[in-house]
DSSP file (Angstrom, degrees, kcal/mol; ACC not computed):
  #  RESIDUE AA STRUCTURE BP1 BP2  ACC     N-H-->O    O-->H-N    N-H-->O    O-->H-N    TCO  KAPPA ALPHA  PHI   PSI    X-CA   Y-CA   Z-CA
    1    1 A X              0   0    0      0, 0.0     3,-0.0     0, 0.0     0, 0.0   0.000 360.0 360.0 360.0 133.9   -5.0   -3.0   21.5
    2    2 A X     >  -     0   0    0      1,-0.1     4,-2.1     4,-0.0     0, 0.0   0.077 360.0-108.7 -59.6-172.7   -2.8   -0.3   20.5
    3    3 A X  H  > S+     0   0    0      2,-0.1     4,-2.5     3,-0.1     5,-0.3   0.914 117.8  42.4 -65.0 -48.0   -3.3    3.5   21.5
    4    4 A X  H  > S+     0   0    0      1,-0.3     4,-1.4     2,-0.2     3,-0.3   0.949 111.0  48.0 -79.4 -29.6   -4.3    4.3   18.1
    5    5 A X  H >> S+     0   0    0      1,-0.2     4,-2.3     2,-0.2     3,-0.8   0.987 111.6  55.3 -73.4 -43.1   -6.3    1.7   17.4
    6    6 A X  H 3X S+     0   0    0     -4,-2.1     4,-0.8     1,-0.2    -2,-0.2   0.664 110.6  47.6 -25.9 -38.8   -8.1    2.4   21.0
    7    7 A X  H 3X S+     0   0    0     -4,-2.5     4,-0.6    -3,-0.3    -1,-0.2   0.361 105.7  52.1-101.7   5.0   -8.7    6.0   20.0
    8    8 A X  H <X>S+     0   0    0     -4,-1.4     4,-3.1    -3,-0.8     5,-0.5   0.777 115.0  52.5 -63.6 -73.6  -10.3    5.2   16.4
    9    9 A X  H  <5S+     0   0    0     -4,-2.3     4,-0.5    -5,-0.2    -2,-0.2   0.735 114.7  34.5 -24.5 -50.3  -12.4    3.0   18.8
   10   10 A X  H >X5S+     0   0    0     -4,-0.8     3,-2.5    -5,-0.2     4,-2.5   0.990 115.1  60.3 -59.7 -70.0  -13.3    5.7   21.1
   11   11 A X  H 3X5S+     0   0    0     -4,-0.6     4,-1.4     2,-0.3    -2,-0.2   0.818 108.7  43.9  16.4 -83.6  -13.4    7.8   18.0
   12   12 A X  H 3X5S+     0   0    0     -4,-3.1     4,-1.8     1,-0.3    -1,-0.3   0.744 103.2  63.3 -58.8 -24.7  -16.3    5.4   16.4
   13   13 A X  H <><S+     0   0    0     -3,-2.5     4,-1.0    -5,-0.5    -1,-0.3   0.903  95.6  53.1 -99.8 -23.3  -18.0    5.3   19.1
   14   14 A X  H  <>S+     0   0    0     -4,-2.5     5,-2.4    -3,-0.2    -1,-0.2   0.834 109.5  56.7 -35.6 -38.0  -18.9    9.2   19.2
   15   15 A X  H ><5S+     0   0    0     -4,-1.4     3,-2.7     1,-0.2    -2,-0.2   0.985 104.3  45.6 -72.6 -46.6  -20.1    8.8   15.8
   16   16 A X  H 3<5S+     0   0    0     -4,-1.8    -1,-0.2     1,-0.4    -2,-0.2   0.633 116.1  52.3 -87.4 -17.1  -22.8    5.8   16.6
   17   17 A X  T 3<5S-     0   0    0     -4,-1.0    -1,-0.4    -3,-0.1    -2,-0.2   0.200 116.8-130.4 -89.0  -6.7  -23.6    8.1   19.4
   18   18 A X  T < 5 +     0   0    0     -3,-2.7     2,-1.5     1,-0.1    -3,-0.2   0.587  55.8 146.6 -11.7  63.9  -24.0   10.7   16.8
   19   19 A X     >< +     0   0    0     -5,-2.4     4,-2.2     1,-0.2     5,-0.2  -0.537  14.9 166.8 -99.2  53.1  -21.8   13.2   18.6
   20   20 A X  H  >  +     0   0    0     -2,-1.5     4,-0.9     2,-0.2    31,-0.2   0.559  59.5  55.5 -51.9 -35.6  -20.6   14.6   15.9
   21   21 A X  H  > S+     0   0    0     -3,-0.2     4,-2.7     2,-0.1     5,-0.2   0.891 116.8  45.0 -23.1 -78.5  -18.8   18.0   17.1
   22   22 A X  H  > S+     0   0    0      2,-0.2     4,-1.8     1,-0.2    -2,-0.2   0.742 109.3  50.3 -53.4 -42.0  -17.0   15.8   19.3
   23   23 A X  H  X>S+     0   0    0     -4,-2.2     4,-5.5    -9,-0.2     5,-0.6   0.934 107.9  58.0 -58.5 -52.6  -16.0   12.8   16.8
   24   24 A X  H  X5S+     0   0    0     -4,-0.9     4,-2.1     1,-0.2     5,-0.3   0.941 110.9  39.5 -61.3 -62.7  -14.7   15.3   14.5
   25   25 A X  H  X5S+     0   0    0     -4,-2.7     4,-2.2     3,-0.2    -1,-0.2   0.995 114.3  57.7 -43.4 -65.9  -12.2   16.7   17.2
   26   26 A X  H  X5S+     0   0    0     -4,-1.8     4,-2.8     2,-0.2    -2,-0.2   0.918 107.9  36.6 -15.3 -73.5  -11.6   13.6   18.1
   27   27 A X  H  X5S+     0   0    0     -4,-5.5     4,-2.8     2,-0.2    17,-0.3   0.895 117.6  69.5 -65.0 -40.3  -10.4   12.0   14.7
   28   28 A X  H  X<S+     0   0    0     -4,-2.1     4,-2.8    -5,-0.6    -2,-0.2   0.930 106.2  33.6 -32.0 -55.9   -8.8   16.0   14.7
   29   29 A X  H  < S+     0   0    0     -4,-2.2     4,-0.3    -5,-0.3    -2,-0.2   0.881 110.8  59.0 -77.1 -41.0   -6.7   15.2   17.1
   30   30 A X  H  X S+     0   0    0     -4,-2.8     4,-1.0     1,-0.2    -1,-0.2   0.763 110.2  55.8 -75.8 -32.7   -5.8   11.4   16.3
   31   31 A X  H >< S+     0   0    0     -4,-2.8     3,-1.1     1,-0.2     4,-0.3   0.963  99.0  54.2 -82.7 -34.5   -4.7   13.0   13.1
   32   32 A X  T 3< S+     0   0    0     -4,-2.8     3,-0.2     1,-0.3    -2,-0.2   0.725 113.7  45.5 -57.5  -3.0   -2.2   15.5   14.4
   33   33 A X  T 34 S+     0   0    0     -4,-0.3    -1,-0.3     1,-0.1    -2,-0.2   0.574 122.2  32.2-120.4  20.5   -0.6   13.1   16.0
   34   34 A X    X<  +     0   0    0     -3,-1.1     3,-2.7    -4,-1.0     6,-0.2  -0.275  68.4 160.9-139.9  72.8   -0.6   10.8   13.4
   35   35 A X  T 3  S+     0   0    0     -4,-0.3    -1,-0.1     1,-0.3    -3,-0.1   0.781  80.6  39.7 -56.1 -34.1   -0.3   13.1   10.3
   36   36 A X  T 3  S+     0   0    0     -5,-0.1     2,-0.8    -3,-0.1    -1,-0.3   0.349  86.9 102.6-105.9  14.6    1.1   10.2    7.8
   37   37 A X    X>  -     0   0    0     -3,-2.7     3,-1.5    -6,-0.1     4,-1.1  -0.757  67.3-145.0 -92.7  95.8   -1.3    7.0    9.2
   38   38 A X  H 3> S+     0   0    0     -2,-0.8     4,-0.7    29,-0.4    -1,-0.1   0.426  91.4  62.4 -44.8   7.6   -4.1    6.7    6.3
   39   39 A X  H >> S+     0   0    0     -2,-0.5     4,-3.5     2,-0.2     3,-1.4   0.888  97.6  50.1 -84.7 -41.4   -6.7    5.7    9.0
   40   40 A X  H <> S+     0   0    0     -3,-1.5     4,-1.8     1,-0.3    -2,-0.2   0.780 117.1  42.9 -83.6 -29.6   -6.6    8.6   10.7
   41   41 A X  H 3X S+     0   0    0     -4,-1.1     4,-1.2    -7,-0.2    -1,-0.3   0.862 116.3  45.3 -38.3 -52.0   -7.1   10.2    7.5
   42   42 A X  H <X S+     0   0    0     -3,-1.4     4,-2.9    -4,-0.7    -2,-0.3   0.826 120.0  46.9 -79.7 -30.7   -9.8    7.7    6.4
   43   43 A X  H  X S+     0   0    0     -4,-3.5     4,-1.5     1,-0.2    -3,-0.2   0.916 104.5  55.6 -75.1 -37.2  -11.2    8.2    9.8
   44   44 A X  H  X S+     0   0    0     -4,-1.8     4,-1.1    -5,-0.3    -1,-0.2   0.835 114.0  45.0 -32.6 -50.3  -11.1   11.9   10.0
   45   45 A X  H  X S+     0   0    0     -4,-1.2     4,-0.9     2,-0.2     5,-0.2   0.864  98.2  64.2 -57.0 -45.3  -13.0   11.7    6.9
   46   46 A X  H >X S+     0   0    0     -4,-2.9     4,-1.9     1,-0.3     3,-1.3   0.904 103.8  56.7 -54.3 -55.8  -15.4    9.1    8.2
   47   47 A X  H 3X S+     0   0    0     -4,-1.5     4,-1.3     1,-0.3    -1,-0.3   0.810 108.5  48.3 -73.3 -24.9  -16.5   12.1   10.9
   48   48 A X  H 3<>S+     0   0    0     -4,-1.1     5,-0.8     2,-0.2     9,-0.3   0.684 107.5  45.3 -58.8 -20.1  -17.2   14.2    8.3
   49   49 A X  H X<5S+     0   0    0     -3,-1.3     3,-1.0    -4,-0.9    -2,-0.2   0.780 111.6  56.4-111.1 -30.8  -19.2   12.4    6.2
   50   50 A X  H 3<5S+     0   0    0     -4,-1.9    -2,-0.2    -5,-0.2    -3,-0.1   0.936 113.2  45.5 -46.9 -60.9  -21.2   11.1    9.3
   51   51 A X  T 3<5S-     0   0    0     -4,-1.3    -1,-0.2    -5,-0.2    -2,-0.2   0.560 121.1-108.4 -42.9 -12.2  -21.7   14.7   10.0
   52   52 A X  T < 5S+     0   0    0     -3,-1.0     2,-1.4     1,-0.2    -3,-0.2   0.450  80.3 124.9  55.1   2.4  -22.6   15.8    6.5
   53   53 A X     >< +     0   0    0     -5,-0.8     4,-0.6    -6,-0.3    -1,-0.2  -0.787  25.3 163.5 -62.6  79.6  -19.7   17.6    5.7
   54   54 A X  H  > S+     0   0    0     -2,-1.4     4,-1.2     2,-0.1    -1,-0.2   0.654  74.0  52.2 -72.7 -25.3  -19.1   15.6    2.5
   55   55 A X  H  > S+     0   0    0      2,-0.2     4,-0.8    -3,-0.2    -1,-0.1   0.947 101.1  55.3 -68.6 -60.5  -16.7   18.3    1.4
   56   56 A X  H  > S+     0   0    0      1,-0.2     4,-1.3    -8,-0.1    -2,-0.1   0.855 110.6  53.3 -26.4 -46.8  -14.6   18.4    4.3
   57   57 A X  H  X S+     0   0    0     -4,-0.6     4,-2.6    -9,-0.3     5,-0.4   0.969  87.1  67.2 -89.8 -19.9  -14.1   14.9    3.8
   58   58 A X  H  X S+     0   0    0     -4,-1.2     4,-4.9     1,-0.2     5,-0.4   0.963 103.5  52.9 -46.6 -53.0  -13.0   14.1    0.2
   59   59 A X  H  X S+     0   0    0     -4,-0.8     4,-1.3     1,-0.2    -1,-0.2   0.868 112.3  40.8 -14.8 -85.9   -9.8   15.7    0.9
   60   60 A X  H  X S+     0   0    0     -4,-1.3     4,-2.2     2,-0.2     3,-0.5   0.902 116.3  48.0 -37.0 -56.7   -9.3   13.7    3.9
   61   61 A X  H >X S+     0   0    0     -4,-2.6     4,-1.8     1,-0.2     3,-0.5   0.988 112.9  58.5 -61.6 -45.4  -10.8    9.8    1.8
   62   62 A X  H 3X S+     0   0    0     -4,-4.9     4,-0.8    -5,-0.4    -1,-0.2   0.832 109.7  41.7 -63.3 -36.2   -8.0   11.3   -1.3
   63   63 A X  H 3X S+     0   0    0     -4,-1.3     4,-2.3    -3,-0.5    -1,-0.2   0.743 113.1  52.2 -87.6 -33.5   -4.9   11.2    1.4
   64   64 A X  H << S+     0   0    0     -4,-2.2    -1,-0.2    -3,-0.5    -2,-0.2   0.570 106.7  48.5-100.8  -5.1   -5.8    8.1    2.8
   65   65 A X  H  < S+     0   0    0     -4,-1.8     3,-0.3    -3,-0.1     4,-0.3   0.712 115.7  50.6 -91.9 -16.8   -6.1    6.2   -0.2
   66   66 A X  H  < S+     0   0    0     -4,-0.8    -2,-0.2     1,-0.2    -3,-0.1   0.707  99.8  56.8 -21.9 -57.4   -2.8    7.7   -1.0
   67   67 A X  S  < S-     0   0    0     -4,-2.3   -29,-0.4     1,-0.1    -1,-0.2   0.315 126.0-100.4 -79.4   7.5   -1.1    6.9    1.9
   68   68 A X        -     0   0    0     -3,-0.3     2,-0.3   -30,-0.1   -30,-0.1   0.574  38.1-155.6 120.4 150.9   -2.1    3.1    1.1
   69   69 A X        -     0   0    0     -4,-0.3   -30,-0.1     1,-0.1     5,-0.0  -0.862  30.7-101.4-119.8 155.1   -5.3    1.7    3.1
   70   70 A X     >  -     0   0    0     -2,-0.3     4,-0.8     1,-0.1     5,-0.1  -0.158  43.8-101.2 -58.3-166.8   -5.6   -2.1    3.6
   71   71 A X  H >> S+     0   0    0      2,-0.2     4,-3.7     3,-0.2     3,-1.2   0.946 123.5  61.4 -80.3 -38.9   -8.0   -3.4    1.1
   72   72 A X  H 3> S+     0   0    0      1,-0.3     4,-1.3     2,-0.3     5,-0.2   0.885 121.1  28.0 -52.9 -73.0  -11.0   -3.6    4.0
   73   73 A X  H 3> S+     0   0    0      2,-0.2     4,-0.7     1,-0.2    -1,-0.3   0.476 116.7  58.1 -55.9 -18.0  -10.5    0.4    4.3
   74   74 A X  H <X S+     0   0    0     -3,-1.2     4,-3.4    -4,-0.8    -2,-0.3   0.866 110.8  37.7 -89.1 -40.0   -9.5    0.8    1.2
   75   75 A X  H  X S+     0   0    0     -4,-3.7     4,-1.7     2,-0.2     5,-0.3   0.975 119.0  53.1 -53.9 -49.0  -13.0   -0.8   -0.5
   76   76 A X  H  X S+     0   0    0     -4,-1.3     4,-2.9     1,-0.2     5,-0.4   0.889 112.5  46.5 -82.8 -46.3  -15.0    1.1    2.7
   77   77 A X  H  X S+     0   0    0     -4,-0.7     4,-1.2     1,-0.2     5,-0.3   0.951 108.7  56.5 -86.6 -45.6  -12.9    4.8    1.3
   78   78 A X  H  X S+     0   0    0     -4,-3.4     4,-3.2     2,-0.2    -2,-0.2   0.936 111.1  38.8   4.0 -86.7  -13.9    3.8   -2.0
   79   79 A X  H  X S+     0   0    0     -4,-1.7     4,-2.4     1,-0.2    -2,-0.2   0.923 122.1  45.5 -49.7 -68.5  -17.8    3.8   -1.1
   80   80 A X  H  X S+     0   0    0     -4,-2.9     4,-3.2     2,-0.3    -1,-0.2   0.928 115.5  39.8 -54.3 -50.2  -17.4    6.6    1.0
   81   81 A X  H  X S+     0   0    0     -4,-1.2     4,-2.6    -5,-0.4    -2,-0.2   0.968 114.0  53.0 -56.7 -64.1  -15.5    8.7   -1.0
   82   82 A X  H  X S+     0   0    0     -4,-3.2     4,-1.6    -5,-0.3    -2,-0.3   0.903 113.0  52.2 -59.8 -50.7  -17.4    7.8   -4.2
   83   83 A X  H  X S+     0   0    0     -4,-2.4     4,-2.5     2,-0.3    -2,-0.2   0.767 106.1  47.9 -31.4 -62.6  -20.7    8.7   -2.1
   84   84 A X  H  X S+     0   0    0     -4,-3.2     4,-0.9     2,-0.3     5,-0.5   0.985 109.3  58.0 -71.1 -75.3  -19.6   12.0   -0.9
   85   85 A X  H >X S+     0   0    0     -4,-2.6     4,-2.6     1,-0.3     3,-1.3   0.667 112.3  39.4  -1.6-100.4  -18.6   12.8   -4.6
   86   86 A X  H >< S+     0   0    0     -4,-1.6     3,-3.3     4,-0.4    -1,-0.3   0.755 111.0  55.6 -52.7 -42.1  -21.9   12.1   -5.8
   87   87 A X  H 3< S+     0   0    0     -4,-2.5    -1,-0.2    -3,-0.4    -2,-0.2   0.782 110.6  52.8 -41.5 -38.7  -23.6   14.0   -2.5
   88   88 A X  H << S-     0   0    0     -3,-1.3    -1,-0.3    -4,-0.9    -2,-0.2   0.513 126.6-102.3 -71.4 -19.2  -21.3   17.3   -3.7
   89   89 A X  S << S+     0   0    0     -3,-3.3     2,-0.6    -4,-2.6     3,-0.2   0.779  87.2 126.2 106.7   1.7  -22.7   17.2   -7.3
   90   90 A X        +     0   0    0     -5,-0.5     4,-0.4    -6,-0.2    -4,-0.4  -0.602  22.5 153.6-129.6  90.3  -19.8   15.6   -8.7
   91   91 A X        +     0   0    0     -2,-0.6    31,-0.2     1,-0.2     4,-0.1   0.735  69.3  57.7 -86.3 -21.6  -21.3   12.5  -10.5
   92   92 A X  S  > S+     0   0    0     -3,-0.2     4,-2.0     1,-0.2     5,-0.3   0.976 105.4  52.0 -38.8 -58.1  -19.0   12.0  -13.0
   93   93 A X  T  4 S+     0   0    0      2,-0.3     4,-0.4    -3,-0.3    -2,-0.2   0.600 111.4  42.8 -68.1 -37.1  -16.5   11.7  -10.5
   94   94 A X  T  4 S+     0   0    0     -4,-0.4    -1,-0.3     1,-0.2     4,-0.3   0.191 105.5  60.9-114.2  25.0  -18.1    9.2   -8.6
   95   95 A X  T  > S+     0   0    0     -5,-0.2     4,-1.2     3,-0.2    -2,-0.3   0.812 110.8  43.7-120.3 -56.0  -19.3    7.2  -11.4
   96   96 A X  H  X S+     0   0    0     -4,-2.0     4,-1.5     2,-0.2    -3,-0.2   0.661 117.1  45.5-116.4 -34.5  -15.5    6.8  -12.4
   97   97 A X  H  > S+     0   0    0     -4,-0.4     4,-2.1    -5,-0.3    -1,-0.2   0.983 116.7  42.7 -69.6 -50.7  -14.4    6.1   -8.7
   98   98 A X  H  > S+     0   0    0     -4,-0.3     4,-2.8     2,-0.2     5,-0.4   0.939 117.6  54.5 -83.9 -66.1  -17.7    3.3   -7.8
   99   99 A X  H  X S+     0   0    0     -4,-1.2     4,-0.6    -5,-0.2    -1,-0.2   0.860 109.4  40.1 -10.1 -78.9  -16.7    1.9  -11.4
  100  100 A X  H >X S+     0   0    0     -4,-1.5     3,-2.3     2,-0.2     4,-1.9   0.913 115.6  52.3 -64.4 -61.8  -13.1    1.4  -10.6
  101  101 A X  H 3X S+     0   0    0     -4,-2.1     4,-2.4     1,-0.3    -1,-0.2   0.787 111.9  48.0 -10.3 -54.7  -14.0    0.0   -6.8
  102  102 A X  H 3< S+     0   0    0     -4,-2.8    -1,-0.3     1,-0.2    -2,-0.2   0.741 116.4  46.5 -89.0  -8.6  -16.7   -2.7   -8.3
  103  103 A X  H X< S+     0   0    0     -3,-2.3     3,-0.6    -4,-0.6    -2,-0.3   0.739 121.6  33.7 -76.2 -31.6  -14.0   -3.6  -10.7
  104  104 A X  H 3< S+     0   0    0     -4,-1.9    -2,-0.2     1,-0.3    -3,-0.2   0.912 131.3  31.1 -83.4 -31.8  -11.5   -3.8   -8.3
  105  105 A X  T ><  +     0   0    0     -4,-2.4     3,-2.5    -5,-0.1    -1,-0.3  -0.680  66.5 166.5-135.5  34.1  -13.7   -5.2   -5.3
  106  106 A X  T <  S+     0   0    0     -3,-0.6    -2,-0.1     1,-0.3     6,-0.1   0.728  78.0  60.2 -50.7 -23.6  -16.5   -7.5   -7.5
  107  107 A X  T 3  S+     0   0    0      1,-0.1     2,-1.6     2,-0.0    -1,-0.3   0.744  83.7  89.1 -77.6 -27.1  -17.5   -9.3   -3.9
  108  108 A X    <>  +     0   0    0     -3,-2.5     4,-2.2     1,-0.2    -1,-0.1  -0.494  55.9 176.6-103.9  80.8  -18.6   -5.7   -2.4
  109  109 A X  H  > S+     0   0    0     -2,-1.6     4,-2.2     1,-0.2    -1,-0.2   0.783  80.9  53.8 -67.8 -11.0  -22.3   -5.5   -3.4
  110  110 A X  H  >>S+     0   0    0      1,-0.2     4,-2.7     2,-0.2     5,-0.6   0.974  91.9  65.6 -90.4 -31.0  -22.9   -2.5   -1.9
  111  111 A X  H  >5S+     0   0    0      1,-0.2     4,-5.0     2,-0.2    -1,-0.2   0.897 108.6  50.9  -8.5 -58.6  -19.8   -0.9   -3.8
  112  112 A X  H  X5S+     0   0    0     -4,-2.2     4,-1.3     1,-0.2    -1,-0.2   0.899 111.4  48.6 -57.0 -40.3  -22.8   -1.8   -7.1
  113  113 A X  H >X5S+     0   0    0     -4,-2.2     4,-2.0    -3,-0.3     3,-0.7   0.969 109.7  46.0 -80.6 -29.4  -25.5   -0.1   -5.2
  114  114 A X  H 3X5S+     0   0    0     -4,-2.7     4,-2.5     2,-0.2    -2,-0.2   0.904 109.9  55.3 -65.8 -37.2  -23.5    2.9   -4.5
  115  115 A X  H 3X<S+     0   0    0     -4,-5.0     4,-1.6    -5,-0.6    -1,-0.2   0.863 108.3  55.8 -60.9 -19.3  -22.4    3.0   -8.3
  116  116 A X  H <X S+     0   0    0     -4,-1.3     4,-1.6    -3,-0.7    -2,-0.2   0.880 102.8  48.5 -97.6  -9.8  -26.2    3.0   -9.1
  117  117 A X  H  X S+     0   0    0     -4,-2.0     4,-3.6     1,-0.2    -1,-0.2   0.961 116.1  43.1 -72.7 -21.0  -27.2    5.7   -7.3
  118  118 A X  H  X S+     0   0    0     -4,-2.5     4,-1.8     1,-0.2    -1,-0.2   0.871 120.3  45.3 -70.5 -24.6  -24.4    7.7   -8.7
  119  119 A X  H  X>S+     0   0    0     -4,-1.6     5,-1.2     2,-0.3     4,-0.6   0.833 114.9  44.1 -81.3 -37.0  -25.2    6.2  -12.1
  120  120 A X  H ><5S+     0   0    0     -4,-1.6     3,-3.2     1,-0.2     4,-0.4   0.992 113.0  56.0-101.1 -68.1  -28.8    6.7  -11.7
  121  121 A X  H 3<5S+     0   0    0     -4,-3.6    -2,-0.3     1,-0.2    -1,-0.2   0.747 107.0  50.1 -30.5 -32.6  -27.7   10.6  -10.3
  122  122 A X  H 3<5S-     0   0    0     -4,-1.8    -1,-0.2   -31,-0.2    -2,-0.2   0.611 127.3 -96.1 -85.0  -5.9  -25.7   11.5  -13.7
  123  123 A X  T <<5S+     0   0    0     -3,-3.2    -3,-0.2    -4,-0.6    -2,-0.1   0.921  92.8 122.6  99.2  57.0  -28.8   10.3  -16.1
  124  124 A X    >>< +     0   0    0     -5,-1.2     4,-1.6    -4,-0.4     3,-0.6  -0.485  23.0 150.1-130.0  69.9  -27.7    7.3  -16.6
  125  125 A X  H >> S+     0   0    0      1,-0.2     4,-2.4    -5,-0.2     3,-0.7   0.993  75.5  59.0 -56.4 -53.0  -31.2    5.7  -15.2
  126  126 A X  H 3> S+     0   0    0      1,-0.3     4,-1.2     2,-0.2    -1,-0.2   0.737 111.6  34.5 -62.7 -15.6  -30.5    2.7  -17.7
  127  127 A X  H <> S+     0   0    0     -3,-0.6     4,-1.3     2,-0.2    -1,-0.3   0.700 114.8  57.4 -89.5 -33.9  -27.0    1.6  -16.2
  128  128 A X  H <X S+     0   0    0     -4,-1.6     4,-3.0    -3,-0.7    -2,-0.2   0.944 112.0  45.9 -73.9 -38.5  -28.2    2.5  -12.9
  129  129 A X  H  X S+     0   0    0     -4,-2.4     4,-2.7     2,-0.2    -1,-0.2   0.865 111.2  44.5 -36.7 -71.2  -31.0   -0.1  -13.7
  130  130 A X  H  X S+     0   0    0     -4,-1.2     4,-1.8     2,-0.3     5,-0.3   0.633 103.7  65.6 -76.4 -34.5  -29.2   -2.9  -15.0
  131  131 A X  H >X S+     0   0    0     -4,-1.3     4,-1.9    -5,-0.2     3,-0.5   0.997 104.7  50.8 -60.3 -62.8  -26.6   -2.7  -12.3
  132  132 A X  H 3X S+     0   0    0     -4,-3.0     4,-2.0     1,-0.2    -2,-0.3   0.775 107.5  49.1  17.5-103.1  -29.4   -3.6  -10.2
  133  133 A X  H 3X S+     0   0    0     -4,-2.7     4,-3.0     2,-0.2    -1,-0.2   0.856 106.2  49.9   6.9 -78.3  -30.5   -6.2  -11.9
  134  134 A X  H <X S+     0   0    0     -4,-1.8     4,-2.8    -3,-0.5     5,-0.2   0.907 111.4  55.6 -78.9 -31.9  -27.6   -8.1  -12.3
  135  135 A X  H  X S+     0   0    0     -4,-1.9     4,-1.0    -5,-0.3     5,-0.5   0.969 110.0  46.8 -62.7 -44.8  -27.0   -7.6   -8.4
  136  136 A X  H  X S+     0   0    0     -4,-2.0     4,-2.3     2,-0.2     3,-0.3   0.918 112.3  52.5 -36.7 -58.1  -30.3   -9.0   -7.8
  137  137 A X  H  < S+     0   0    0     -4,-3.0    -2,-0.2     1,-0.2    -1,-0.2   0.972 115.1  35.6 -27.8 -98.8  -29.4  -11.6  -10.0
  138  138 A X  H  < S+     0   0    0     -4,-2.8    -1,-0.2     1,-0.2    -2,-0.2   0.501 126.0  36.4 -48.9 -13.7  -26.2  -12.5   -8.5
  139  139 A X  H  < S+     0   0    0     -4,-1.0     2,-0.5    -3,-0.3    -1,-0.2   0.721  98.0  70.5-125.1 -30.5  -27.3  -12.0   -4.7
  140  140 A X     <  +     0   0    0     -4,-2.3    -1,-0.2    -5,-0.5     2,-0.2  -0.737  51.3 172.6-106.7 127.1  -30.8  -13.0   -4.1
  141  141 A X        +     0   0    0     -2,-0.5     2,-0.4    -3,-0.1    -1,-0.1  -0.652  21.7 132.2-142.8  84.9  -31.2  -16.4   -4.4
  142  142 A X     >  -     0   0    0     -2,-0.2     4,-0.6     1,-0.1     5,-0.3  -0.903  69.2-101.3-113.8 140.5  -34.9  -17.4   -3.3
  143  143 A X  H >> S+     0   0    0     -2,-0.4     4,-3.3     2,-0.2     3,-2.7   0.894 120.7  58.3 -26.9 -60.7  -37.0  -19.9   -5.6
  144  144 A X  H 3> S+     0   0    0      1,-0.3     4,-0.9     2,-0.2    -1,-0.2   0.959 108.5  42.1 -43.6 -52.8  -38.9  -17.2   -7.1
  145  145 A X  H 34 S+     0   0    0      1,-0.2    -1,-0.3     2,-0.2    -2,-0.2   0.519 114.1  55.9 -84.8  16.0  -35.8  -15.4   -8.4
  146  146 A X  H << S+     0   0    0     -3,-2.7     3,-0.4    -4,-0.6     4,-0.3   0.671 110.6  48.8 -85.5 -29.1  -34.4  -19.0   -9.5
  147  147 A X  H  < S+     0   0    0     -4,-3.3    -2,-0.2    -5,-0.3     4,-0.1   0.718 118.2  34.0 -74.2 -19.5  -37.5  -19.3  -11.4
  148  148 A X  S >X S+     0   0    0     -4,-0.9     4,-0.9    -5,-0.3     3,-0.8   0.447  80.3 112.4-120.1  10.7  -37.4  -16.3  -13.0
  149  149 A X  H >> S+     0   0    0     -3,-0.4     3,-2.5     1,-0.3     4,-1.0   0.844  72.7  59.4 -44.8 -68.5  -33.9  -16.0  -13.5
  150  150 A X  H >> S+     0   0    0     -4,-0.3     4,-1.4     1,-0.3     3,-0.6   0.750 108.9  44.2 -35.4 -42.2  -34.0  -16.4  -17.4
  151  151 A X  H <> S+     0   0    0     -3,-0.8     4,-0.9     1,-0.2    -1,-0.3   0.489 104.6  58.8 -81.5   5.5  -36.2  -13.6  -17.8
  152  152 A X  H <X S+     0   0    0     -3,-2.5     4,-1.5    -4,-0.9    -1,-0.2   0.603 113.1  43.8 -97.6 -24.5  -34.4  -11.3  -15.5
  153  153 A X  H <X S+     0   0    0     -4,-1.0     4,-2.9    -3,-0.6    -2,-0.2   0.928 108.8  52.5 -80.0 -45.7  -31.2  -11.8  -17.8
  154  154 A X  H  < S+     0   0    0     -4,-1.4    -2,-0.2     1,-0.2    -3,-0.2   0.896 111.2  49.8 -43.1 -71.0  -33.0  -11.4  -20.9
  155  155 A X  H >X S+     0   0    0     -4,-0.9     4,-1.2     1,-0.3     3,-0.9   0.661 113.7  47.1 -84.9 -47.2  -34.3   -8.1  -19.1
  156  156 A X  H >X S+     0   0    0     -4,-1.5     3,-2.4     1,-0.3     4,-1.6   0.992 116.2  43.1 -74.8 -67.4  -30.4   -7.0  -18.2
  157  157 A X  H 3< S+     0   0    0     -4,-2.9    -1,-0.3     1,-0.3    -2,-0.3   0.406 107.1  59.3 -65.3  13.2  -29.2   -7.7  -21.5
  158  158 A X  H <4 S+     0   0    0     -3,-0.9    -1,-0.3    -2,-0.5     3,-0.3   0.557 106.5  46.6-108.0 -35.7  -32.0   -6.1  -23.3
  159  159 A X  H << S+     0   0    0     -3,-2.4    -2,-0.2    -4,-1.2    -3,-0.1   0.782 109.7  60.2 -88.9 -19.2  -31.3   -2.7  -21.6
  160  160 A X     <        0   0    0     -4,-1.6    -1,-0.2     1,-0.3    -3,-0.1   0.488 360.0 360.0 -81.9   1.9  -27.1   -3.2  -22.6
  161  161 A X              0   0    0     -3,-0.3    -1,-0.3     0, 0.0    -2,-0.1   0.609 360.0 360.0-108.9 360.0  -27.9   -3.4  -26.1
């Protein structure tokens, strides 16, 4: 294991610990000495948004999807990002972000659930709804919801119209 990847690890494990002060120093530090590596960006963020400083982090989640993420981090800085957006009040914003992410990233159901709570946060209860749905749809696959599948579609496509 590298150094850096050892001190994200250390790093992570302040957060689960919820030593938040401390992470946040931590992730501080791992970026000053690695100002141009988007994890230490994404990660920076990550202590922030563990913390509740959801402001503190967009900043941080905007640099490190700049500086190019893999997709893993980059779907995870998505989520996150789009999260804190809507937690700061800016649901637009994360409605256009959680959008682009579940286009981009269709496998990432929770991407769909974070787009409905922002959906569902901007007044758009019926999208927020139907997103839902169709995740239901598509992920839960017990007898009941095979049985009832047609009318659950009916239901989705009844609210799109």
């Amino acid at each position: 294991m590298s150094d850096f990847e050892a001190r994200v690890t250390a790093g992570l494990q302040l957060e689960r610990e919820e030593r938040d002060a401390e992470a946040i120093e931590h992730f501080r530090q791992l970026l000053a000495d690695y100002p141009d590596e988007a994890r230490a960006h994404f990660e920076y963020a990550g202590a922030f948004d563990s913390a509740g400083q959801e402001a503190e982090a967009v900043p941080h989640y905007r640099r490190a999807m700049a500086l190019g993420l893999d997709d893993d981090h980059l779907a995870r800085a998505t989520l996150q990002l789009g999260s804190s957006l809507r937690n700061i009040g800016d649901y637009a914003g994360a409605v256009m972000l959680l959008t682009e992410g579940c286009q981009r990233f269709p496998d990432r159901a929770s991407l769909r659930v974070f787009l409905a709570f922002a959906q569902e946060s901007a007044g758009e209860s019926q999208a927020a709804i139907t997103n839902l749905l169709n995740l239901a749809i598509d992920h839960i696959h017990t007898p009941d919801m095979q049985r009832y599948q047609r009318a659950l579609r009916y239901y989705t496509d009844e609210r799109t119209r």
